[in-house]
C-alpha positions as CSV (number, residue, x, y, z in Angstrom):
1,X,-20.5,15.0,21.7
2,X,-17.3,16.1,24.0
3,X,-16.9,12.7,24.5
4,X,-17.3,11.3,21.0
5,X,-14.5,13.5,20.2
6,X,-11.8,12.8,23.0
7,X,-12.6,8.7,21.5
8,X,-11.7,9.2,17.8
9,X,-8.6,11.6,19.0
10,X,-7.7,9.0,21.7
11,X,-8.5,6.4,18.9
12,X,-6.1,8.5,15.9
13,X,-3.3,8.2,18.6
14,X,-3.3,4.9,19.1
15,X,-3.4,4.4,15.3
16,X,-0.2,6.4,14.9
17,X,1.4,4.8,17.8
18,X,0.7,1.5,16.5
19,X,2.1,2.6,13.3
20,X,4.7,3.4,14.1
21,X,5.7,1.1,16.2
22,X,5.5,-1.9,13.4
23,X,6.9,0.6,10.4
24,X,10.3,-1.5,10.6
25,X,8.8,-5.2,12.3
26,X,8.6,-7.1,9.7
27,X,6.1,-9.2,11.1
28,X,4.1,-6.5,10.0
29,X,3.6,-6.3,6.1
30,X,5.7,-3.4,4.9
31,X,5.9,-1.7,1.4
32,X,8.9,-0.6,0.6
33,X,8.7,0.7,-3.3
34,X,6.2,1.2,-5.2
35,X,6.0,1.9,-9.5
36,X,2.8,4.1,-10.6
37,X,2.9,3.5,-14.8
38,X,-0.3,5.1,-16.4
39,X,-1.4,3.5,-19.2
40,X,-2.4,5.2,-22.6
41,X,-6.0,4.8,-21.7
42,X,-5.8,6.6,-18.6
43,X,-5.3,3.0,-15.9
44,X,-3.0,2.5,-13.6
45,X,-0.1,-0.9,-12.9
46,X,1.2,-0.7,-9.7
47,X,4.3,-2.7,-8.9
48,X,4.9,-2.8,-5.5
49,X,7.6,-3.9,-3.2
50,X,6.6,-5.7,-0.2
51,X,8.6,-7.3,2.5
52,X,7.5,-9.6,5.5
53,X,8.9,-12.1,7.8
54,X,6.8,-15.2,6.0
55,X,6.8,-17.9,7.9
56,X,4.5,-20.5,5.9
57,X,0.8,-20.1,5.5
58,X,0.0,-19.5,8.9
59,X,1.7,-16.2,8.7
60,X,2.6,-14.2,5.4
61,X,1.5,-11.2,3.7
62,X,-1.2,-11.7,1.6
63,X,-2.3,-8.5,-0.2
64,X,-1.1,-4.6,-0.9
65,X,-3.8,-2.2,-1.6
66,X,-4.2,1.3,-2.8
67,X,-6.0,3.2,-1.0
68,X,-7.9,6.9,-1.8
69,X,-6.4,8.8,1.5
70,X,-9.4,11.1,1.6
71,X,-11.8,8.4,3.6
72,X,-9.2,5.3,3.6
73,X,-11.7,3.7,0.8
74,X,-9.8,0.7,-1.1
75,X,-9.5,1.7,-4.6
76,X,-7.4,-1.5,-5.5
77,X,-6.4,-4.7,-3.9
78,X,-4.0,-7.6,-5.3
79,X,-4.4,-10.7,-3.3
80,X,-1.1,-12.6,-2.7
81,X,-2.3,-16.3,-3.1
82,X,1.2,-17.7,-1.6
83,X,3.9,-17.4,1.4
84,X,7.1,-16.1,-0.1
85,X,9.5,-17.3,2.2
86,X,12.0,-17.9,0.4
87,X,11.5,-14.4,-1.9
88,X,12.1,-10.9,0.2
89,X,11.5,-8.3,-0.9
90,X,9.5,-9.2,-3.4
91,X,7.5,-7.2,-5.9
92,X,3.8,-8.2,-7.4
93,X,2.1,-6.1,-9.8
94,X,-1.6,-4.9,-11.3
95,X,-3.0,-3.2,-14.0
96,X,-5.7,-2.2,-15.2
97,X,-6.4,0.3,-11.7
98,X,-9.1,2.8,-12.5
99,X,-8.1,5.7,-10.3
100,X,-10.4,9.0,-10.7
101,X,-9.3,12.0,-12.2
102,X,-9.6,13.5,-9.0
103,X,-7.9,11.6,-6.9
104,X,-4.1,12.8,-6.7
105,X,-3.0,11.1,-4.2
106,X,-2.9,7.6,-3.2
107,X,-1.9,5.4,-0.1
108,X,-0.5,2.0,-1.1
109,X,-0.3,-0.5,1.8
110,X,0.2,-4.1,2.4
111,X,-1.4,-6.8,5.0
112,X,-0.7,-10.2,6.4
113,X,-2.9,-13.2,7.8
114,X,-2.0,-12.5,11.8
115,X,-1.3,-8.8,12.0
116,X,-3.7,-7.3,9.1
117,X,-2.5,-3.6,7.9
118,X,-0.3,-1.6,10.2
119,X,3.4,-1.8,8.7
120,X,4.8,0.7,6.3
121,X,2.8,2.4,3.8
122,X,3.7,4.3,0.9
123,X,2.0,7.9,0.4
124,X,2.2,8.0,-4.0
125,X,1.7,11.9,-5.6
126,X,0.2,10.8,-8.9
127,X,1.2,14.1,-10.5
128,X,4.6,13.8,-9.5
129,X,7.8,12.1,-10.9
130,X,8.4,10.5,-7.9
131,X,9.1,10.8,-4.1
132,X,10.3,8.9,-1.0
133,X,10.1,5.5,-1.9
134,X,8.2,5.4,-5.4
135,X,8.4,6.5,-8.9
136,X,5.4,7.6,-11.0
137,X,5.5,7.5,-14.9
138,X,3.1,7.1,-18.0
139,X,3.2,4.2,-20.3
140,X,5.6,4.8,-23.4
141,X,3.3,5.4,-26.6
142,X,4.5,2.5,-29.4
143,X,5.1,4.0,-32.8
């Protein structure tokens, strides 16, 4: 049991270190903004901001996710079907996001085809108006 425990902390801080070592390499997929609009039947649309050193489809990001920080369970995912070399930052959106009521809080992170998750992520309070690098709002009601 001791030992179980000294490999997930020894595991953890590897995670972090790895983190934070490819927050700013861009060879890493890295979210830089992200919008939270909820709509007038309770989903989500996430824009998000992604930026990445694409370098053809051998290498480029290819999805963000949201993610429900409690177990690191995908709640979302939006599959980038193209390099965008020639587009950075660029921003792709979704709707349509069920998110439960319960659920306050949400990761959104990106990937790429060599590297996988590990750049920056985004940490979204849904009950906020915004925070460091996003902005949450509901959908305007039409009259």
């Amino acid at each position: 049991m001791v030992i179980a425990i000294a490999l997930v902390s020894v595991g953890y801080a590897g995670a972090q270190d790895q983190a934070e070592e490819s927050a700013d390499d861009l060879n890493w997929a890295q979210v830089r903004y992200v919008e939270a609009v909820q709509a007038t039947d309770g989903t989500w649309r996430f824009d998000v901001t992604v930026e990445h050193n694409d370098e053809g489809w051998d290498h480029y990001a290819d999805a963000w996710q949201v993610v429900d920080p409690r177990e690191m369970q995908v709640v979302a995912e939006r599959v980038l079907l193209h390099p965008h070399d020639n587009e950075q930052p660029f921003t792709r959106s979704q709707s349509g996001i069920e998110i439960p009521d319960e659920l306050m809080t949400v990761i959104v992170r990106a990937r790429c085809t060599q590297h996988g998750i590990g750049g920056q992520t985004v940490l979204v309070d849904l009950t906020a108006d915004g925070g460091e690098h996003y902005e949450v709002r509901a959908q305007a009601i039409d009259h």
